[in-house]
C-alpha positions in Angstrom: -100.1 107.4 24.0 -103.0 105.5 23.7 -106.1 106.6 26.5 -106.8 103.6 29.0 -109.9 103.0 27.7 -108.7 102.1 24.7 -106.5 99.2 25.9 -107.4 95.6 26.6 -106.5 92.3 27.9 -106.3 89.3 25.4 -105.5 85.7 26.5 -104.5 83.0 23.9 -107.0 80.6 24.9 -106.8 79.7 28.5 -103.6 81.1 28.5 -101.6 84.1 30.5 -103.2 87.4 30.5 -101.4 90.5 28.8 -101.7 94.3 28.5 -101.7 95.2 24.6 -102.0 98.6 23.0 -106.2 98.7 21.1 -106.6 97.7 17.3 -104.9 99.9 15.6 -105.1 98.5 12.0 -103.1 95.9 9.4 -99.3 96.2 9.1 -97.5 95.3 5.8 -97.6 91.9 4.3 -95.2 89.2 5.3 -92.2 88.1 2.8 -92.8 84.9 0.5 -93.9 81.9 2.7 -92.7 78.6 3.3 -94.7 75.4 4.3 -93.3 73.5 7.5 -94.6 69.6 7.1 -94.0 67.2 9.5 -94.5 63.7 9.2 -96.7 62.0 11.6 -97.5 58.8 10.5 -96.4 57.1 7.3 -97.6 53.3 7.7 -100.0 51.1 8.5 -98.2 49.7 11.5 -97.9 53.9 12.5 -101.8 54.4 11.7 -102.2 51.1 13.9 -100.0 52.5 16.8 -101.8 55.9 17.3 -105.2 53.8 16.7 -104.3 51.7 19.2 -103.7 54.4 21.6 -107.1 56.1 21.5 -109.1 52.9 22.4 -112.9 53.6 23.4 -111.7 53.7 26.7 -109.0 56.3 27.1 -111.5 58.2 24.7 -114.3 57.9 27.0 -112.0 60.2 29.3 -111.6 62.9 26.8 -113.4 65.5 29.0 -110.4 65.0 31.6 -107.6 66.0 29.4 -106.5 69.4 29.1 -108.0 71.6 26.2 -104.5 73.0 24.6 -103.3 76.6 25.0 -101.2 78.8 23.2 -99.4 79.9 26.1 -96.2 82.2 25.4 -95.5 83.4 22.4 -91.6 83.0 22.4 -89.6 79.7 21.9 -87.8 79.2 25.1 -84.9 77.8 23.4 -82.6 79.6 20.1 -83.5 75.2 18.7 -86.8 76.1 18.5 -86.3 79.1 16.7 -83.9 77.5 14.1 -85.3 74.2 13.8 -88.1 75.0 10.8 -86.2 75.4 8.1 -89.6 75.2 5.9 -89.7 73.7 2.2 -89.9 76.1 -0.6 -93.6 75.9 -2.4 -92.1 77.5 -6.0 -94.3 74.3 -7.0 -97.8 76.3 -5.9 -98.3 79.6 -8.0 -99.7 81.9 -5.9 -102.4 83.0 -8.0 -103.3 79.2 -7.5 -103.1 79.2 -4.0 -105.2 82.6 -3.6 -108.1 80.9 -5.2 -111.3 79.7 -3.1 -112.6 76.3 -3.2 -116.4 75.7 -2.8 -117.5 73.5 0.3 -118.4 70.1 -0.8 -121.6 68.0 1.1 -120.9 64.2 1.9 -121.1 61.5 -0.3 -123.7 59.8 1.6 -126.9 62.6 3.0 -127.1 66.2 2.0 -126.3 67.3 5.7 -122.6 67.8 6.4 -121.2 67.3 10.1 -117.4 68.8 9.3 -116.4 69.9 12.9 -115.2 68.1 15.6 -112.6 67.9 18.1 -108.6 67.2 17.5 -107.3 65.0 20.1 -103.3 64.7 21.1 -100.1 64.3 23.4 -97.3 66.6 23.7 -95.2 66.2 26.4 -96.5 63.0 27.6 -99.9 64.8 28.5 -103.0 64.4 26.5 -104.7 67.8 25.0 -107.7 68.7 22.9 -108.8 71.4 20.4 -111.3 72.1 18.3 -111.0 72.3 14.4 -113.1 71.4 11.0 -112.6 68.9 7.8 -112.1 71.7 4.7 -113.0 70.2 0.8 -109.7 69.8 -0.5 -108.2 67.2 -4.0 -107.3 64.6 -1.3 -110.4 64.6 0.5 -108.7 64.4 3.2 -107.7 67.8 5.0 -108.4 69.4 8.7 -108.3 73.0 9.7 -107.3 73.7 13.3 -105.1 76.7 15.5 -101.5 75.9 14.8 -100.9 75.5 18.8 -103.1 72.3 18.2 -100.2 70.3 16.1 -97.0 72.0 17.1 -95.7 73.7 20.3 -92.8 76.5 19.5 -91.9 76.8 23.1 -90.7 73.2 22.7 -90.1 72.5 18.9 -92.3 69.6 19.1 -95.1 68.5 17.0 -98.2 66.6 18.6 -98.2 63.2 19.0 -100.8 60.5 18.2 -103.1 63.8 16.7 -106.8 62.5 15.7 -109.6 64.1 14.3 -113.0 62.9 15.5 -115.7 64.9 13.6 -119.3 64.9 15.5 -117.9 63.7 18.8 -120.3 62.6 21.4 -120.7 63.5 25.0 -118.7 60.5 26.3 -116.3 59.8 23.3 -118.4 58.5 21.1 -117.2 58.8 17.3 -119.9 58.5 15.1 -118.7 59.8 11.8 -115.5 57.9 12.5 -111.7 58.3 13.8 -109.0 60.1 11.5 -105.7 60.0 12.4 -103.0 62.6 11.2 -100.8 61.9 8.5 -99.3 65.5 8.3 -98.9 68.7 10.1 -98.6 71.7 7.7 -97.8 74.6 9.2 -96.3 78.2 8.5 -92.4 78.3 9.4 -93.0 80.9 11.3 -95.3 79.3 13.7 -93.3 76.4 14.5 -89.9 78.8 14.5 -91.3 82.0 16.2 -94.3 81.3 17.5 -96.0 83.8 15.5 -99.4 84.3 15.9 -100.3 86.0 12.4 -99.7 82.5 11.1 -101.4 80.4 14.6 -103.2 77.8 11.9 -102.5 74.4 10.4 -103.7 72.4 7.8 -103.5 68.5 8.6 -103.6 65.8 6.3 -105.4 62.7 7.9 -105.8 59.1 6.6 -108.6 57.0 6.1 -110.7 57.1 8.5 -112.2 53.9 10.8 -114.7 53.2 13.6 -113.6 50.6 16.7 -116.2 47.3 16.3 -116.1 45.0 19.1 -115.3 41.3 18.5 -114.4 38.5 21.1 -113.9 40.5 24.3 -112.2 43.6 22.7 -112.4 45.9 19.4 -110.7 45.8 16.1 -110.6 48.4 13.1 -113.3 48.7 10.4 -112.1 51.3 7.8 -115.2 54.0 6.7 -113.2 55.7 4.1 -111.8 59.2 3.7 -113.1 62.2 5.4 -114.6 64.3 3.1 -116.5 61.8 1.2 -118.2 60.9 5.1 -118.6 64.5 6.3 -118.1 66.7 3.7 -115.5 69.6 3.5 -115.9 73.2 4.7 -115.0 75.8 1.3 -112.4 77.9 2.1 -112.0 82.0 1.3 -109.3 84.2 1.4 -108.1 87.6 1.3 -111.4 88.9 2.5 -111.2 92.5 3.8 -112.2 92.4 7.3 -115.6 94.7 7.8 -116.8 93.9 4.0 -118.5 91.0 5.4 -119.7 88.5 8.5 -118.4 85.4 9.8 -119.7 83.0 12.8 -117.3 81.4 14.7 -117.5 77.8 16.4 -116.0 75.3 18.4 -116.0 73.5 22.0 -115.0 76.0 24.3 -115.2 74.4 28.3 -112.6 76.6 30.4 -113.8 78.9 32.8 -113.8 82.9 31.9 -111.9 85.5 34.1 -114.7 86.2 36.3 -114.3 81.8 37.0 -117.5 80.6 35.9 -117.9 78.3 34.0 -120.9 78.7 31.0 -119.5 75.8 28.7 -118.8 72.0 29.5 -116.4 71.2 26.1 -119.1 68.8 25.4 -121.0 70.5 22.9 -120.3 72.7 19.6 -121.0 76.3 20.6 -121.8 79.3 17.8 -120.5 82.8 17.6 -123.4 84.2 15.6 -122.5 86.2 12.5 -120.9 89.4 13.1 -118.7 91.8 11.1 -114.7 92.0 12.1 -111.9 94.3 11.9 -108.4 94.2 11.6 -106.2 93.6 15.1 -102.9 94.3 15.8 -101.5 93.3 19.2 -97.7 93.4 19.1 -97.3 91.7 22.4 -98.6 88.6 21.0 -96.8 88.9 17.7 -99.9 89.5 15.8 -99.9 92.1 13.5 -102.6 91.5 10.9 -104.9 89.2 13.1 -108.6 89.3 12.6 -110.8 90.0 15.8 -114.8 89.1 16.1 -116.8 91.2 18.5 -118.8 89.8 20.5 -117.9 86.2 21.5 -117.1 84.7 24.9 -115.6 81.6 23.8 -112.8 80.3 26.1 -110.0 77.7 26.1 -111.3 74.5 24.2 -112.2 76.8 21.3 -109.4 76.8 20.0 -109.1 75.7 16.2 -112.5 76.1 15.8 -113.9 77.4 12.5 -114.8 80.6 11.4 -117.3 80.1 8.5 -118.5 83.0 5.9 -122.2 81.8 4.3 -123.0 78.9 6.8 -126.0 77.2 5.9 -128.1 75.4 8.5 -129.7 72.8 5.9 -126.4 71.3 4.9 -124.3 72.4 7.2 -121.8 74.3 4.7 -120.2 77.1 4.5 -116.4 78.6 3.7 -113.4 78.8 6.5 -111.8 82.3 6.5 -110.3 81.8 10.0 -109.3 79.8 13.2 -110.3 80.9 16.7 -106.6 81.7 17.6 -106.7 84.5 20.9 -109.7 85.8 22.9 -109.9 89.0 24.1 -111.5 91.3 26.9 -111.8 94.5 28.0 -109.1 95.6 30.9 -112.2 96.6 33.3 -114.5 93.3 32.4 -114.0 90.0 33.6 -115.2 88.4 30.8 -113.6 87.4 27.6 -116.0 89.2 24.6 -113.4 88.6 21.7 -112.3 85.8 19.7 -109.6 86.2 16.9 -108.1 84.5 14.0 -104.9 85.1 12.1 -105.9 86.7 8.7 -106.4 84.3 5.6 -104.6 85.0 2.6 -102.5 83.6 -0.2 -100.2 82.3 2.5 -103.0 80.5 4.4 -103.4 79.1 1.3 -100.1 78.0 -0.1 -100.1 75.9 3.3 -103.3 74.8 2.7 -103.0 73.5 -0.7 -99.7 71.7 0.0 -101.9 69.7 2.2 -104.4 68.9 -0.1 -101.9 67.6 -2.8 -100.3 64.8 -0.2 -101.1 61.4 -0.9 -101.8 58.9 2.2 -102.2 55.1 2.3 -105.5 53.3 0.8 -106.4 51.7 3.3 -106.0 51.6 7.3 -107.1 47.9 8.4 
């Protein structure tokens, strides 16, 4: 039996609080893995429609929608657990796919600006997240929290998804607009809900700024992500308490105690710390990653956790995604932040993301 003082409260982001049994360690590796891609958007005339939706306007808004939570952890329905039948990767080798890949400075400048804010509907209701570009063969690849692209308690994938790296205060998009191309997920994420595999890689298209003309705004293409803001590296199979991480992102919901320290407005920073392994079997998680301390709440979400961050360039490499926060059962304030671990199967999804091909141009 584990002592009281040993347990804790963990909430996925904003969402429902839990009783789960303390760390206890890393359980054994999951079976082969399969990718999960889904489509977004295929054509111009696709690109154009999800444009079209985020016009300055509704972006201007951005701090009224909902920052997107996890909730529960179980498909509510036996089509959500059957409909991600995943695509074999034979095609990746996984000694290939266990390799790192060095982050990569923007073409243009020596400082980097790779994170951002992801912005979508599911449901008919408009969410945001946090998340980072990553240097990938495409050039065109964003890490975020797999709850950010694909709900398993409905089996649906966001709608009109954008990435808008360096956002401003009142949904201003300096470094450009990116929208998604394709979600690439674990299948067990979209099939179970299961957060040892709570990321996604997305593949985005060109990307393009609005420019107004005659009364309204029209599309000026500014080329493909990486080559604008650079690309985070990306490590894996690092043995949690070997080394430190910081965490980011643009937390804004209130903690337990309700107060409200962040506004969602701007990027926050978990300073470097060491982790340790997680296990928290309530939540399906049992080889997550947990940082200690961070009080990071719901808008977090997605946001990178970077190993060697540089503050001149703005580099560093993703090991993780801020996935669940955590607290202790007697505080009333979250301290905790964790990511599912990054291995070879973080990044088998991550380098069938960075082979897909997306259209040259988006005006």
């Amino acid at each position: 039996m584990i002592p009281r003082v040993r347990r804790i409260v963990a909430a996925a982001l904003g969402g429902a609080l839990l009783v789960l049994p303390a760390f206890t360690g890393i359980a054994h590796a999951a079976p082969a893995s399969k990718v999960y891609p889904i489509p977004l958007t295929k054509s111009l005339s696709d690109v154009k429609r999800v444009a079209d939706y985020w016009k300055p306007d509704r972006l201007k808004n951005s701090d009224t929608y909902s920052p997107a939570t996890p909730g529960a952890a179980t498909p509510t329905s036996s089509a959500a657990a059957t409909s991600a039948p995943g695509v074999p990767v034979a095609a990746i080798k996984r000694a290939t796919a266990a390799q790192g890949v060095a982050p990569v400075p923007p073409r243009k400048g020596a400082t980097a600006a790779t994170m951002g804010k992801v912005f979508f509907r599911i449901g008919g209701k408009e969410f945001w997240c946090s998340a980072a570009s990553v240097a990938a063969r495409n050039r065109s690849v964003v890490a975020t929290a797999g709850h950010c692209a694909y709900d398993p308690r409905q089996a649906k994938a966001a709608e009109y998804w954008i990435f808008v790296p360096n956002p401003g205060p009142n949904g201003e998009t300096p470094e450009g607009i990116y929208v998604g191309a394709s979600i690439n997920l674990h299948e067990d994420w979209s099939g179970k809900g299961d957060y040892d595999y709570d990321y996604a890689f997305v593949t985005v298209h060109r990307g393009f700024t609005w420019v107004a003309r005659d009364g309204g705004f029209v599309m000026k293409d500014v080329g493909r992500l990486q080559d604008n803001v650079g690309g985070l590296g990306i490590e894996l199979n690092k043995k949690p308490g070997t080394y430190t991480v910081a965490a980011y992102g643009y937390p804004a919901g209130a903690q337990p105690d309700r107060t409200t320290p962040f506004d969602g407005k701007t990027l926050r920073e978990c300073p470097e710390r060491t982790t340790r392994f997680t296990v928290a079997p309530a939540r399906d998680v049992q080889k997550g990653v947990e940082l200690t301390p961070c009080d990071f709440t719901e808008g977090a979400s997605g946001g990178p956790w970077v190993i060697g961050w540089n503050k001149s360039s703005r580099l560093g490499s993703l090991n993780g995604v801020n996935s669940l926060t955590w607290n202790p059962g007697t505080n009333t304030r979250i301290n905790a932040v964790s990511s599912p671990y990054f291995d070879t199967t973080a990044g088998e999804i991550y380098r069938h993301a960075a082979a897909l091909t997306t259209i040259t141009s988006v005006t």
